[in-house]
N, C-alpha and C positions, 0 to 999 in steps of 0.2 A: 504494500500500500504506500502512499503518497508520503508520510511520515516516515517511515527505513529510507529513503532516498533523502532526507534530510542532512545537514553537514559532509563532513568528507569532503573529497575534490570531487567536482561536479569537469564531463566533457560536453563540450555542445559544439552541434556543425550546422552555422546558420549562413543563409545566403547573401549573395552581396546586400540586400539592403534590412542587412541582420534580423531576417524571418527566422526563427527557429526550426530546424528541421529535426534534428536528432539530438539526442542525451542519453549521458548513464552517469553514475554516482561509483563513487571508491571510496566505502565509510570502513572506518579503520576497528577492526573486534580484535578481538584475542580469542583461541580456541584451545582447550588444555589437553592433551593425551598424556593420562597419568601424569603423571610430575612435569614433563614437558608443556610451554606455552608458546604457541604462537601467534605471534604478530600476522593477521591474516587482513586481504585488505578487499573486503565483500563487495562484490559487484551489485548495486540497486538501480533499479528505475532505469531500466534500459528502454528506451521506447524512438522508432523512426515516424515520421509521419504518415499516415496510413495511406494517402495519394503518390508519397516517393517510395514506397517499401519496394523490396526488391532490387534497386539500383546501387547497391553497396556503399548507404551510410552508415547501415546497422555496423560492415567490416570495417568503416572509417573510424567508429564512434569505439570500438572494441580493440582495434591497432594501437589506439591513445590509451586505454582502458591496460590493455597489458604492460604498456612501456610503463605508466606510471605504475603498476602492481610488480612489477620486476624493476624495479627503483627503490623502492620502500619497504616492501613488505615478504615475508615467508611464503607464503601461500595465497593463492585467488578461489573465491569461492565466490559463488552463483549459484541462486535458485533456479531451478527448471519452471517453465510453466508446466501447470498440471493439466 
């Protein structure tokens, strides 16, 4: 929901006259396995516009999405939709 995409570093791919087209959120968790903590850097609120889907902003908006999670953080983690 709209609130988990809150905070974190936010990507957006807007067009020249800064329409928003695409977004996703990298909100920073921790996840513990046993004693272990990791620094995980959750992928939210991914969403393309429903008129440009398909044209690879979703792959533009998620190329950003990795560099800054392999910058920062241990691990990427993303809900699937159900």
């Amino acid at each position: 929901d709209w609130h988990h995409g809150l905070g974190g570093t936010h990507v957006f791919v807007n067009d020249a006259a800064s329409a928003l087209l695409g977004h996703a959120a990298v909100v920073s968790r921790v996840i513990c396995h046993g004693t272990t903590a990791l620094r995980v850097g959750y992928v939210e609120a991914v969403a393309v516009r429903s008129d440009l889907q398909g044209r690879g902003l979703g792959r533009v908006v998620m190329d950003h999405v990795e560099s800054l999670v392999h910058a920062a953080y241990q691990l990427a983690v993303r809900k699937t939709a159900n």
